[in-house]
C-alpha positions, 0 to 999 in steps of 0.5 A: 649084514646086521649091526652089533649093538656096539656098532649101533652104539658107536653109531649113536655116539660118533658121528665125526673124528671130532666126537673121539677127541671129546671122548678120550679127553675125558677118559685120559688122565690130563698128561696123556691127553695134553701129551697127545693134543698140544703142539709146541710154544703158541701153537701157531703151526697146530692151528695152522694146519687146520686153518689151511684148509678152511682156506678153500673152498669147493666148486663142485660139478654136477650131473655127473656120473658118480653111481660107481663111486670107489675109495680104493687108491693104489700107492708103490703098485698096492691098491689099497681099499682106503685113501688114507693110513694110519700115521705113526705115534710114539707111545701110543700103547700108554693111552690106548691098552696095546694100540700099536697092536689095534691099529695093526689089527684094524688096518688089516681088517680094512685095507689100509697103511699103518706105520709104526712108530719107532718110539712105539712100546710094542716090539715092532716084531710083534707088531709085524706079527698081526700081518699088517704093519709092513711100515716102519718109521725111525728116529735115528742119530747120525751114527752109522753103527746104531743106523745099521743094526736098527735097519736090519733089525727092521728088515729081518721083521719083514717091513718093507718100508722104511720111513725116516722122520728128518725134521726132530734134529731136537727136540721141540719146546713142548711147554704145554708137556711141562704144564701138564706134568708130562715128562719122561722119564715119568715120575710116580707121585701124588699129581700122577697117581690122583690123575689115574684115579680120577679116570679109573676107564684109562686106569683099569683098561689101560694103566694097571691092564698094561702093568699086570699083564706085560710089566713096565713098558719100554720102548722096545723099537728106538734101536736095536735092542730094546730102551729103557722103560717109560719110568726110567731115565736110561734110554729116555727118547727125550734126551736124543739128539738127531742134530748130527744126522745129514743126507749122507746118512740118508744115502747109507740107508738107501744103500743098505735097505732094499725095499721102499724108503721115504722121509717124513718131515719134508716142506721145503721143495728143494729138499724134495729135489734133493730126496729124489737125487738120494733115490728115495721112494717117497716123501710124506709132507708133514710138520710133525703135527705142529709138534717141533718148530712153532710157526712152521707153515701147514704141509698143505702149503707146502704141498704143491712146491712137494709135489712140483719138485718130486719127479717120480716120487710118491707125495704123501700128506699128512697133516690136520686132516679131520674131515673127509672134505680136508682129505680131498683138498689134500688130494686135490693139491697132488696128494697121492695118499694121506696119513692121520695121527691123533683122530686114530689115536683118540678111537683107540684110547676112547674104543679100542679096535671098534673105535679105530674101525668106526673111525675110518668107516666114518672118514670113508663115508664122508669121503664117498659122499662128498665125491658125489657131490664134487662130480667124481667117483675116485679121491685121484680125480680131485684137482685144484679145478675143484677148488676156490680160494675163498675171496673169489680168486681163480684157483690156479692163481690163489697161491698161499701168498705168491704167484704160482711159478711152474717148475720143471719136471711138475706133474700137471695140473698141480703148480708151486707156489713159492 
């Protein structure tokens, strides 16, 4: 199999998920990478879902049979050949020309998960239309008409999996948006325009490419028919309150779709409990990226509690990850699959599909490598038997601040930690 000269550039120049970030950053104009990096008030839950992990350490097993070594993993009775997915982010097609339509591309061509985004600014219909985005995720108000039609808008897509974000009742105190001059609606003007000209890459490959060829975006997948654009205060998402929205709207969902539904946006345990009684599929344990409530612990905290409390449902992660080591802690705490955001994001503004295929290729090897190391040939073999926590404490006891408590109906070995 031969290398292109664009692999090989690639190659050269990225050699982590970090090295896409450094990229995009000095391609976007500082509102757009502000918008896509920052958390919310300290970042104290940003960091945290990042020091999480350096929290644990490996204890890997040697003289193993790793030869026959596979990243493919089965989720709802799919095998997929990847671990991991591509997360949903709003308005992604503002930093990446048609991103939506690249991460469809580029999870097809690799055989992985992506789920759009309901403040996407693509027509999920179109999206649908590349033949991998079966996914959808929505923000949705408590108003069962509006709940309604978006479900069967999406069902008439052909999606056959419906997420539900429940953890952005309102929106979160995103100060460093304000700072940067990142507000919706955008306003054109002297700070804007010269923020273009400075990056004319996002200019020319992005901005005036978007508005020659497809007009002022919108956002085209919120309800049921299409919102306002991106310039306009009608049909702002920032000014949408989901405050109304209760479990017995979760329960109208269910009722009404027929295919897989899952929330996003779970940490509490007891919120686990209560998904599985409402009959939802799955859960994706998730802080929204550190995005909404400042000082909400890490999902990977969380985690274990999730999974303790989740029966038979499936128990995504999505949260931090930029390293194939911190995928395989996921996996280790019961993570049956995973999802990332901004690395995809960043692959996309700074190399379109080649940067969001080398991305995952990236993670993949780094995947395959470290399960040779750790003794174990799939991510599903991971467990916390495979980790420490620094400072010497057996694994099974290092709880994140308390002593684990076995809860009914847990799926062995993984205990909670309350």
């Amino acid at each position: 199999m031969t290398t292109s000269k664009q692999e090989q550039r690639l190659q050269r120049r990225y050699l982590s998920l970090d090295d896409f970030e450094a990229a995009a950053r000095r391609r976007l104009p500082r509102i757009l990478y502000g918008y896509i990096s920052g958390g919310v008030e300290t970042d104290a839950s940003l960091r945290d879902n990042r020091d999480a992990f350096a929290e644990w350490g490996f204890l890997p097993r040697v003289l193993k049979d790793v030869a026959q070594r596979s990243t493919a993993t089965s989720l709802f009775g799919q095998t997929h050949a990847l671990p991991f997915g591509i997360a949903p982010m709003g308005a992604s097609a503002m930093s990446g020309y048609r991103a939506d339509l690249v991460y469809a591309r580029a999870a097809k061509e690799l055989g992985m998960p992506m789920i759009l985004s309901g403040a996407s600014l693509i027509r999920l219909e179109e999206v649908q239309a590349v033949g991998a985005a079966s996914w959808y995720q929505a923000y949705l108000p408590g108003d069962p008409a509006k709940i309604g039609a978006l479900v069967d808008r999406v069902a008439r897509a052909g999606y056959d999996t419906f997420v539900l974000t429940v953890d952005v009742q309102v929106p979160g105190n995103r100060e460093n948006n304000f700072r940067n001059g990142y507000r919706l609606p955008l306003r054109p003007g002297p700070r804007l325009a010269w923020q273009g000209l400075t990056h004319p890459r996002w200019l020319f490959g992005t901005g005036l490419r978007t508005l020659l060829r497809h007009g002022v975006p919108h956002f085209e997948n919120m309800e049921a028919t299409r919102s306002g654009p991106v310039l306009s205060a009608r049909g702002n998402p920032a000014d949408w309150t989901r405050a109304d929205l209760t479990w017995a709207h979760v329960a109208e969902i269910r009722a009404r779709w027929q295919g897989r539904f899952l929330l996003k946006g779970i940490l509490a345990a007891e919120d686990a409990h209560i998904a599985r009684e409402h009959g939802v599929d799955g859960v994706i344990v998730s802080n929204h990226g550190g995005r909404q409530l400042d000082g909400t612990i890490s999902p990977l905290r969380a985690l274990p509690g999730v999974v303790a409390a989740a029966g038979d449902m499936a128990v995504i992660y999505d949260g931090g990850i930029r390293r194939g080591s911190d995928l395989l802690k996921a996996y280790a705490f019961g993570a049956q699959f995973v999802f990332l955001a901004r690395p995809f994001l960043y692959a996309a503004a700074a190399e379109g599909l080649a940067g969001v295929r080398h991305a995952a290729r990236l993670l993949q090897a780094e995947i395959t490598r470290n399960m040779a190391m750790l003794g174990i040939i799939r991510p599903a073999e991971m467990t916390p038997a495979l980790l420490m926590r620094l400072g010497g404490r057996d694994p099974d006891r290092a709880s994140f601040g308390a002593d684990p408590v076995l809860v009914e109906g847990a799926r062995a070995p993984v205990r909670a930690y309350p």
